[in-house]
C-alpha positions as CSV (number, residue, x, y, z in Angstrom):
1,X,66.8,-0.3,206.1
2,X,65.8,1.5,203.0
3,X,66.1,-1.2,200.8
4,X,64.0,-3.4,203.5
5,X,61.2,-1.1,203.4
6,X,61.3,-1.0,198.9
7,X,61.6,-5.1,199.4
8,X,58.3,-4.5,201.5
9,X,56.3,-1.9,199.7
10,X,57.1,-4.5,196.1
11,X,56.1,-7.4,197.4
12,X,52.8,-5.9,199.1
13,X,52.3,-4.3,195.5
14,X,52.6,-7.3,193.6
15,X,50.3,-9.5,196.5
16,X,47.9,-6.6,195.5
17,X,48.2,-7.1,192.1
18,X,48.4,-10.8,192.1
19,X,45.0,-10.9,194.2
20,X,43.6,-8.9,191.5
21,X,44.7,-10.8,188.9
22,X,43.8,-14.3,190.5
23,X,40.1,-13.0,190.8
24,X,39.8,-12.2,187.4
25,X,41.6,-15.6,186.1
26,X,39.2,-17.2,187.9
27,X,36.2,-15.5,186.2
28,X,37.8,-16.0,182.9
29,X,38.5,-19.2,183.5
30,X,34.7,-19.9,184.5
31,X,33.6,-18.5,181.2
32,X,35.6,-20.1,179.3
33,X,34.9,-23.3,180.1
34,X,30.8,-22.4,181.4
35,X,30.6,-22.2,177.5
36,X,32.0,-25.0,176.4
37,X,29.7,-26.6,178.9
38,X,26.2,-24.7,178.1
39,X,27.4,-25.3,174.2
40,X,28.3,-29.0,174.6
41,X,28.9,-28.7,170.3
42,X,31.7,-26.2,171.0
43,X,33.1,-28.4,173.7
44,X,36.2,-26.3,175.3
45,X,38.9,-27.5,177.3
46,X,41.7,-25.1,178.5
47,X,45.2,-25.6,177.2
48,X,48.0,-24.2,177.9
49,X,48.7,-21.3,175.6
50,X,45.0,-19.9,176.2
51,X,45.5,-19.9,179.9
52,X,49.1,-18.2,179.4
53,X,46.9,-15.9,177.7
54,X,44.5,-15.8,180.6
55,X,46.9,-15.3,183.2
56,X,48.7,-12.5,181.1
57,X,45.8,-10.3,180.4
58,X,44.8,-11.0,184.6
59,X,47.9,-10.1,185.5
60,X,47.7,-7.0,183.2
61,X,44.5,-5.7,184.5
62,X,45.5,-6.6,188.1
63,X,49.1,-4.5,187.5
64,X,46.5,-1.8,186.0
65,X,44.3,-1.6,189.7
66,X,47.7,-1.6,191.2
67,X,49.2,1.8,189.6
68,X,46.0,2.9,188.8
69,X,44.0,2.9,192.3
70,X,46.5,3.1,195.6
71,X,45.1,2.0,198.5
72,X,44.7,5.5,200.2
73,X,43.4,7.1,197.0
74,X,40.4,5.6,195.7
75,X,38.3,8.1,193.7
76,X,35.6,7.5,190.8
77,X,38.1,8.9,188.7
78,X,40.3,6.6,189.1
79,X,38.6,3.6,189.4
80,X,36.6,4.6,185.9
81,X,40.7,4.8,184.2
82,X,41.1,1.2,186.0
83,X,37.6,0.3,184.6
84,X,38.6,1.1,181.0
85,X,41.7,0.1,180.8
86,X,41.0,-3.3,181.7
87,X,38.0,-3.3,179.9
88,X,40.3,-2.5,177.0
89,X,42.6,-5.8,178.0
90,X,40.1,-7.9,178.2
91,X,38.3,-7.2,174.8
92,X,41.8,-7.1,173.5
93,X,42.9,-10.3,174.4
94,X,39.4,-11.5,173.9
95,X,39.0,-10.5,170.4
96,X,43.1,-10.8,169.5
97,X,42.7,-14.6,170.8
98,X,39.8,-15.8,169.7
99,X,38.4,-17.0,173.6
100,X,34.9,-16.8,172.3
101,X,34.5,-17.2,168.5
102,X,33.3,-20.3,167.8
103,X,30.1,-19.2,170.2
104,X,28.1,-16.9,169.3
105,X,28.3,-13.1,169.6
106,X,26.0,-12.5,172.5
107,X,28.3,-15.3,174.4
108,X,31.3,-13.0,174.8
109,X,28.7,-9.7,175.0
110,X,27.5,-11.2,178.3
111,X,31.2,-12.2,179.3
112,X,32.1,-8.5,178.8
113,X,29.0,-6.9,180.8
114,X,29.9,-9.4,183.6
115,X,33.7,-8.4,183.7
116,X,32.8,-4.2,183.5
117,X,30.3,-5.4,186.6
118,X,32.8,-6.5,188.2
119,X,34.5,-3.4,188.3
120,X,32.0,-1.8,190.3
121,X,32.1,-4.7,193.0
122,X,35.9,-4.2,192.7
123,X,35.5,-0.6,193.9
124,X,33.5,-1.8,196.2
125,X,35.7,-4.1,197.5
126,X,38.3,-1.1,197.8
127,X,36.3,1.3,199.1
128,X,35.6,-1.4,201.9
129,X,38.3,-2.0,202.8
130,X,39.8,1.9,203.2
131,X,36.5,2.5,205.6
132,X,37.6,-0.3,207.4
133,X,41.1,0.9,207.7
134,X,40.3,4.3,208.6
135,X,37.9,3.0,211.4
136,X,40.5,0.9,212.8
137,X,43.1,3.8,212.7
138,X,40.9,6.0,214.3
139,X,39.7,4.2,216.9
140,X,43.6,3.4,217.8
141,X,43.9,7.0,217.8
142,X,41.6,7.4,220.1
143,X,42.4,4.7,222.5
144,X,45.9,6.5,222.6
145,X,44.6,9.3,223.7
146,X,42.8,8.1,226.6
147,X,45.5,6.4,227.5
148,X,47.7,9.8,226.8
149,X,45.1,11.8,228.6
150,X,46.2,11.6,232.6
């Protein structure tokens, strides 16, 4: 039973992590190829290796929220770590790649200001959902003890 319950708790982690890291591939993804579209000289297409590259760093920043922000403990603290460290992935692999540099500068500036936005949605998004969850909890506490009560 043990090793059911580990099977259980990985793979919700890594559904976590991969929603995470889907939602950010996406917005890279839009970026990347918004750009090539606004800049029809710079014309981008996405191959391969750059969305390896893509789905890496997502899956990076996504592992990040994962470790980072449990879903019972979400505190500013934590969600500014998560903020930076993914902040600090995506410039990384931004920069280290080469996603924006035949634009120019201000192209990835506003890519970056949109992905640290994000973040705050994110926390929103998480915070959200734990109200939710604690309502629910409660009120199925307190439908058990009206049942409970006679």
């Amino acid at each position: 039973m043990r090793k059911i319950k580990k099977w259980k708790d990985f793979y919700l982690f890594i559904y976590d992590v991969k929603t995470t890291g889907c939602i950010y591939f996406v917005a890279f993804v839009f970026f990347y190829l918004v750009y090539g579209f606004i800049d029809p000289g710079n014309a981008t297409t996405l191959d391969s290796w750059t969305c390896m590259q893509f789905i890496i760093a997502c899956f990076l920043i996504g592992l990040g929220q994962g470790l980072i922000i449990p879903k019972n403990d979400i505190s500013v603290p934590r969600i500014l770590l998560w903020g930076l460290l993914s902040m600090l992935i995506t410039v990384g692999f931004s920069e280290g790649f080469r996603w924006f540099n035949s634009y120019p500068r201000w192209y990835s500036l506003i890519f970056y200001s949109v992905i640290a936005i994000s973040f705050i949605f994110m926390w929103l998004a998480f915070y959200w959902r734990l109200q939710r969850e604690t309502k629910v909890l409660n009120d199925a506490l307190n439908k058990f003890k009206e049942i409970n009560k006679g």
